[in-house]
Each structure stands twice: as structure tokens, then as C-alpha cells.
C-alpha positions as CSV (number, residue, x, y, z in Angstrom):
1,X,-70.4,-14.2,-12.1
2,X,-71.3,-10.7,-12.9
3,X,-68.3,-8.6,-13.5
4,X,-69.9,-5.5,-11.5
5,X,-69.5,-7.8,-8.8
6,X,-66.2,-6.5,-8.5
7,X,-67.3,-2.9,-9.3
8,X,-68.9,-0.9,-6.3
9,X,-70.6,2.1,-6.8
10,X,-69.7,5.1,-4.9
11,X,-72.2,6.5,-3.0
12,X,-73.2,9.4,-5.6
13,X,-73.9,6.7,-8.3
14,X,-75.6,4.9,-6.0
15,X,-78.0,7.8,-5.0
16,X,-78.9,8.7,-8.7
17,X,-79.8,5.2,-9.4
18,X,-82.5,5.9,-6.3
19,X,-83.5,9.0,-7.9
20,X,-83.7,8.2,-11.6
21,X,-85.7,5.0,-9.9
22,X,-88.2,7.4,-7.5
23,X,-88.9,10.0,-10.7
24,X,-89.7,7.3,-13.0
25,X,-92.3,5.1,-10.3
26,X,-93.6,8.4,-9.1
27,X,-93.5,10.7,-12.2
28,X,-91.6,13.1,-10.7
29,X,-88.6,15.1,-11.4
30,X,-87.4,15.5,-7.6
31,X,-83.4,16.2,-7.9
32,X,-83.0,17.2,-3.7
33,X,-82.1,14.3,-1.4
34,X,-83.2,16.5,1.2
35,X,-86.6,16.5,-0.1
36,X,-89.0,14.4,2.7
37,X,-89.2,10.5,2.0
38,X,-92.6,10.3,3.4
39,X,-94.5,13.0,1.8
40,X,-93.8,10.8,-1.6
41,X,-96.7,9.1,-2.8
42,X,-98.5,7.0,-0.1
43,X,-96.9,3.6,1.5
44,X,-97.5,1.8,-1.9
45,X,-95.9,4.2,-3.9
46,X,-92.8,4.3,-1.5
47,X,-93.0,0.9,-1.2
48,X,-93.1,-0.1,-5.0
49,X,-90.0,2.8,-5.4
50,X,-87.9,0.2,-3.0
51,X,-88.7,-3.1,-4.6
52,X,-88.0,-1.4,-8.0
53,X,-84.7,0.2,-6.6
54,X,-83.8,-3.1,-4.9
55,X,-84.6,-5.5,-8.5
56,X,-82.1,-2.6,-9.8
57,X,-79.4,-3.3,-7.5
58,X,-79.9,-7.0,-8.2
59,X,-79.8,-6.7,-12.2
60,X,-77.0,-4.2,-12.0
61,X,-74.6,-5.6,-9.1
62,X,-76.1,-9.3,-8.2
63,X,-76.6,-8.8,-4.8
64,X,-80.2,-9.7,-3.5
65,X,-80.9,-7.5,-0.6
66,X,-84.1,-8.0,1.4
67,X,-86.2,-5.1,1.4
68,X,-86.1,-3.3,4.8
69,X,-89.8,-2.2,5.1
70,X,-88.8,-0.1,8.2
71,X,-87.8,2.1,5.0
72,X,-91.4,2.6,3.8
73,X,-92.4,4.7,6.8
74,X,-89.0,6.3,7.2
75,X,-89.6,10.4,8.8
76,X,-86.4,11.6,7.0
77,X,-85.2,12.5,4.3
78,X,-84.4,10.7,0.9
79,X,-81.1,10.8,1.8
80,X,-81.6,8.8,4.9
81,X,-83.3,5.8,3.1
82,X,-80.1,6.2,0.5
83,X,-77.9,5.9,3.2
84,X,-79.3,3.2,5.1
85,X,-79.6,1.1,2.5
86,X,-76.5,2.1,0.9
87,X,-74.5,0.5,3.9
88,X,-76.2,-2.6,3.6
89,X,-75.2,-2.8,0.1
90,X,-71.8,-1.9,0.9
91,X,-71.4,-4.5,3.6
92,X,-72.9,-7.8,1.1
93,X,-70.5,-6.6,-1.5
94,X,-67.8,-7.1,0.8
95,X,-69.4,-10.3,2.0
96,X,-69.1,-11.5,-1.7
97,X,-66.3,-10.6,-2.6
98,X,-64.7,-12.4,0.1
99,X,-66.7,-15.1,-1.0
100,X,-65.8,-15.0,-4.3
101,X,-62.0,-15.2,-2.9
102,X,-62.4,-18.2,-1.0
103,X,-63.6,-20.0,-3.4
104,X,-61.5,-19.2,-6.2
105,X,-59.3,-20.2,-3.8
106,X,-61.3,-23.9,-3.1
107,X,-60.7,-24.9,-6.9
């Protein structure tokens, strides 16, 4: 078990890790969050930017979040895909750490 399992990143962390992720796939140096998700790249480019982000969260935390391709075509702002998928994060890691309790618990 990873011990970031335990560990959940505040929301701030959690938006830089999008960022750094976005500027490095897109060659950017884009720092707003208010900056608009869809004029980045085209749907591949905002599309790779997620799965990237996503393998992230999975190497970092170990929690394998299906990518919500809603997100691709998203007419917001940066923020909004953070947030969105932030609260899906949040809401697994919960899920397994109560996992994790029950069954600790089982042996």
C-alpha cells in the first residue's frame, strides 16, 4: 500500500500538479486557472493533458480514476476541469481509506 494513500492533497497542490502537467504536454507556461480550458490545444492535446494528469494521480496517490471525457470539451475554465475532477479524487480517497480500514480490520 502506498503511504500517500493516507496523504490527500489539498486542493492547491492538487491544481499545480494540473498545471505543471498542462505546461509540460502543451509547452506552455500558463500560471491562471482562469485561463479558458478549451482554447488549449485541440481535443487531443486536452485530451492527452488528462490522461497524463490522471497516470499522475495514479503514480502519486494509487487511485485509478477513469478519465471523464465530458472534460475534454469542457467551456470553462481550467479551474472548472480542476474542480470537477478534484471532487472525484477526493470522494475515492475516502472510498479507500475506508477500505483500507475494514480490512485492516478483517485480519
Amino acid at each position: 500500500m502506498n503511504p500517500n494513500i493516507n496523504k490527500r492533497p489539498t486542493f492547491e497542490e492538487f491544481r499545480q500538479l494540473f498545471l505543471k502537467r498542462l505546461n509540460v504536454i502543451y509547452e506552455s507556461n500558463i500560471e491562471d486557472p482562469f485561463y479558458k480550458w478549451n482554447e488549449i490545444g485541440n481535443k487531443e492535446t486536452r485530451l492527452n493533458i488528462l490522461q497524463q494528469f490522471y497516470k499522475s494521480i495514479f503514480e502519486l496517490y494509487e487511485i485509478d480514476m477513469e478519465i471523464d471525457e465530458t472534460l475534454v470539451d469542457l467551456d470553462g475554465f481550467i479551474e472548472s476541469v480542476v474542480v470537477r475532477i478534484y471532487h472525484t479524487y477526493s470522494t475515492m480517497h475516502l472510498v479507500e481509506r475506508i477500505n483500507n480500514k475494514i480490512r485492516a480490520k478483517m485480519n
